[in-house]
N, C-alpha and C positions, 0 to 999 in steps of 0.2 A: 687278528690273532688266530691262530690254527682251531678248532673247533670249537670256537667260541672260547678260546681259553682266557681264561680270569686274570684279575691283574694281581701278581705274584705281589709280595711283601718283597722281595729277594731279586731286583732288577732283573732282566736276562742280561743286559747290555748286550744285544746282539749288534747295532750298529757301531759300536765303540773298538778303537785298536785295541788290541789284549801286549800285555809284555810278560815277559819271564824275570823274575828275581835270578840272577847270572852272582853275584854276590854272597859270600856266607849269611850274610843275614843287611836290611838295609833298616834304618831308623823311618819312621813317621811320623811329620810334622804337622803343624798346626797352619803354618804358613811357608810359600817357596823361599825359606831362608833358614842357615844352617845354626839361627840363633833361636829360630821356632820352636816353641814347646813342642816336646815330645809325645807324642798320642797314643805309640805303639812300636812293635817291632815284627819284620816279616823275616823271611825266611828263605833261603835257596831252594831254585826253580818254582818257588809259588806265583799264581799266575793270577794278575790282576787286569779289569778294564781301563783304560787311561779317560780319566771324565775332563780332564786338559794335560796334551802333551806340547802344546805350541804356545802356550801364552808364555814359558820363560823355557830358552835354549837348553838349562842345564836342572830342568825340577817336570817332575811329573806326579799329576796328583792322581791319585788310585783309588778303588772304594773295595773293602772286606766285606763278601757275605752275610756279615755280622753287623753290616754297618757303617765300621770303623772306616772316615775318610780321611785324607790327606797329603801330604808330597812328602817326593822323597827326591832324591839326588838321582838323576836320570842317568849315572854312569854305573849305575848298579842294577841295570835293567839291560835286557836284549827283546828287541822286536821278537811277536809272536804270529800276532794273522793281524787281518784289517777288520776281521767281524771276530764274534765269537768262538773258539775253537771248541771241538771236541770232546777235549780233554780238559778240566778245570784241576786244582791244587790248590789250597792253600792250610798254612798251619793256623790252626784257631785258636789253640789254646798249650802249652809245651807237653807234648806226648802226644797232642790231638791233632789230627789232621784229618781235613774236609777233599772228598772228591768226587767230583761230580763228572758222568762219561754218557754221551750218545752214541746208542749203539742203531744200526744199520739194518745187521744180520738175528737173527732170520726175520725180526723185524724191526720198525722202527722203535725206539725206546729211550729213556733216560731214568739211568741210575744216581743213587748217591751212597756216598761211602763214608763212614766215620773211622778212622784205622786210629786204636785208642793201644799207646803203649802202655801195661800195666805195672811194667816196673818206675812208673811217675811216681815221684812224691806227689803230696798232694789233693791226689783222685779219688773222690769216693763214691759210693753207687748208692743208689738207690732202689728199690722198687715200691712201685703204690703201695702204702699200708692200709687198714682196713680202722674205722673208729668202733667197730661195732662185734660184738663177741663171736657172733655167730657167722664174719666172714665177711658179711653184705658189704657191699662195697657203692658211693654212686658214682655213676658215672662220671667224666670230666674228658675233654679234648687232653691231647697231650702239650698243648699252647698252655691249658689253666696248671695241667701238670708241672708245669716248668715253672710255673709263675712262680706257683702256690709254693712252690719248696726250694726256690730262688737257685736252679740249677743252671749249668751250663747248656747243657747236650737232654734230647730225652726223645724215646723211641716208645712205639706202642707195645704193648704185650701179648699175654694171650687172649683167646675167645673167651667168650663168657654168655650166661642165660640170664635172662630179666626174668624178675619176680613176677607174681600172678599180687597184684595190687592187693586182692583181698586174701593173700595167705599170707604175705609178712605184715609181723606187728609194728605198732605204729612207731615205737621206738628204732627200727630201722629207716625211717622215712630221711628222704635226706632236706636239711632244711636251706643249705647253699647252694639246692637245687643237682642237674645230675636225677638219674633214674637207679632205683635199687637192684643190684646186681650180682653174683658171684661168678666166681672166673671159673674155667671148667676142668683144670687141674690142681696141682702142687702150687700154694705160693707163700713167701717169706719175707717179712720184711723189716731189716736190720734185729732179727732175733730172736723175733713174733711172728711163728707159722699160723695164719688165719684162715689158708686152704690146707687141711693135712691128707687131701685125695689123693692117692698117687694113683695116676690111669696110666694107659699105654703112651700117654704122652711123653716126650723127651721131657726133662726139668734142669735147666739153666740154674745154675751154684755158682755167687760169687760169696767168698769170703771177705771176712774183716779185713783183711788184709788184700784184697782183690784179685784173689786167686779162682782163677774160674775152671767149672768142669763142668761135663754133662756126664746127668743120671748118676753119678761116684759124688761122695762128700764124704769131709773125715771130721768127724767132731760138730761141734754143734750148729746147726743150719743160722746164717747169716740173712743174706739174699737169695731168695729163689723165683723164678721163674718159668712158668710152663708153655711150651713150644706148641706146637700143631704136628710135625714130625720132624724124624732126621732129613735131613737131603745131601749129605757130604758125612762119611765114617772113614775112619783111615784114612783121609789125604782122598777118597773117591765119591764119585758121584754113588749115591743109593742106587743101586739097582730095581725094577720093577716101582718104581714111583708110580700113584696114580698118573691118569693121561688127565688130568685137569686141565679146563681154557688157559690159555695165557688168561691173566690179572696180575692187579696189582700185587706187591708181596714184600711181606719184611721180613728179612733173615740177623742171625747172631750165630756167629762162627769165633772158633778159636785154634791159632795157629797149634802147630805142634809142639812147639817147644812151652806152650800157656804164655808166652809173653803181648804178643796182638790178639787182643779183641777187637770185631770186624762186626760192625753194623751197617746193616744195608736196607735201601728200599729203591723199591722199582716201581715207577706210577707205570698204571695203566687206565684201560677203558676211555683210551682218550683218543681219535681216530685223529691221524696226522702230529698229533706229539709226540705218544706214548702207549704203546697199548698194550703190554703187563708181559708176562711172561712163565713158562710152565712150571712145572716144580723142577722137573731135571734139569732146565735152565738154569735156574738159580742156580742148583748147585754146581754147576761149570763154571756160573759167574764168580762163586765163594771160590772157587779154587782157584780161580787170577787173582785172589790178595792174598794166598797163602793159606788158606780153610783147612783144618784137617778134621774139623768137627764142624758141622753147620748143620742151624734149625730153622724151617722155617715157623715163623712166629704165626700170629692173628695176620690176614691179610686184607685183599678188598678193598671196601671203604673203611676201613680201619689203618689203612696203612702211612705213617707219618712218622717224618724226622725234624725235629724242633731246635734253634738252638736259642740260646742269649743273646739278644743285640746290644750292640754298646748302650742303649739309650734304657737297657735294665726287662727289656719287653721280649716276649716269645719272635720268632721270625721263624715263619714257615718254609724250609728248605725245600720240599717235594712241594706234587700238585695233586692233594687228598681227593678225594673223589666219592665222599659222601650221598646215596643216594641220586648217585650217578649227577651229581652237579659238581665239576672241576673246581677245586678252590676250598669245595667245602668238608670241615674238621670233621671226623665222628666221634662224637664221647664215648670215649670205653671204659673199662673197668681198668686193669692194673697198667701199669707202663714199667720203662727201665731210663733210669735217670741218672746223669753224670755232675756230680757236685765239684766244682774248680774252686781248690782255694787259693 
């Protein structure tokens, strides 16, 4: 594996034929017959690995990034490459769509994309709450994130400062472990502001209603948020961004119309996979899914996208890079979390 790369939760299947769902939508079965329990449902042009397309003439069995495996009826498929392609697609969840791209220029890299339509029924957001009055927060990966509060989708958030051991009291101590913490701007969760700092930071606002904005809210704070900076205003890239290394990096953007919420990360530090990207990157990358607002979030070894696998467990979509060892989580303070009902 390319520099020493870890062994993903999330297959690559690079040696596997990939296929296109050609079909408005194909059924998922349990076994190659069209009496087979149903498992699931995919979606046009979503692009799956084939783990067997020859053992039956008229069934191909496929696996979701999520997990989810099984066959479907091979005439609702169109050949795609012989290895892996490029380009990945699939719908995860009805509004949610996963996508995952290697990019080339100006260097090597691999993104992933979560494009969350917010007029779903159904979807509701989260961000880490705090148990503790005065904000503290402990740490957790965004994997225990997911767990703990049985979401679908879940992204890291912003930076945050550790405590000096011997100046918080012992009633902040965290006892399910996690390191004692507070985030280093604005943050809200479901209605309970426990950061009320507002810095030069950008501050991400979803409502009750999953109406999102940055830095503008009307009425009473829901969900909030705080970013590291803008990197896309108006439909444009920021001008004068710092010149930071390429790294890794997680961004939150929102089309113009507020209908797409667009989460994104970009592994880096990784020589021959992955290796991150500048700030004004990103925000050229947000404006090929439609950005007219985009932040970039906490990055780094902090940067991680999580979702639900069928079997109830986190699966690590990206490749974290904690203390510069590929694979590994870092626990941070707050996250932003997608609950599917």
């Amino acid at each position: 594996s390319p520099a020493g790369r870890f062994r993903h939760p999330v297959p690559d299947d690079d040696d596997k034929k990939w296929y296109r769902v050609k079909a408005s939508s194909a059924v998922v079965r349990e076994t190659p017959s069209a009496a087979g329990k149903a498992v699931g449902t995919i979606m046009l042009d979503d692009t799956f690995p084939a783990l067997d397309d020859s053992g039956n003439p008229n069934w191909i069995q496929i696996r979701r990034v999520d997990g989810m495996s099984g066959w479907c009826e091979k005439k609702n498929f169109s050949f795609l490459s012989a290895t892996r392609p490029s380009s990945i697609k699939q719908s995860l969840f009805r509004g949610v769509t996963f996508l995952q791209k290697d990019l080339t220029s100006p260097r090597k890299n691999r993104m992933y994309v979560m494009a969350i339509d917010l007029t779903t029924s159904g979807l509701e957001f989260l961000v880490t709450p705090s148990k503790f009055l005065n904000g503290v927060i402990c740490t957790r990966t965004t994997s225990k994130f997911l767990e703990e509060f049985k979401l679908g989708a879940a992204i890291n958030g912003d930076g945050f400062s550790y405590l000096d051991p011997a100046s918080y009291p012992p009633s902040t101590s965290c006892p399910t472990g996690g390191d004692p913490v507070k985030v280093n701007g604005y943050a809200a969760s479901r209605g309970t502001v426990y950061s009320p700092t507002k810095t030069v930071q950008p501050i991400v606002y979803l409502s009750a209603k999953n109406q999102m904005s940055v830095n503008e809210t009307s009425g009473k704070t829901f969900n909030a948020v705080s970013g590291d900076r803008l990197v896309v205003q108006k439909g444009a890239v920021v001008k004068n961004l710092a010149a930071l290394s390429p790294a890794p990096r997680t961004a939150v953007g929102i089309s113009k119309n507020g209908r797409w919420l667009i989460w994104m990360v970009v592994d880096g530090r990784q020589q021959g996979y992955s290796e991150g990207v500048t700030l004004a990157e990103l925000g050229s990358l947000l404006l090929t899914y439609g950005v007219y607002t985009g932040v970039n979030m906490d990055g780094g070894g902090s940067s991680a996208m999580v979702i639900r696998g069928v079997d109830g467990k986190a699966r690590i979509l990206n490749s974290p890079i904690d203390q510069n060892i590929p694979g590994k989580e870092r626990a941070v303070a707050n996250h932003l979390g997608l609950l599917v009902k």
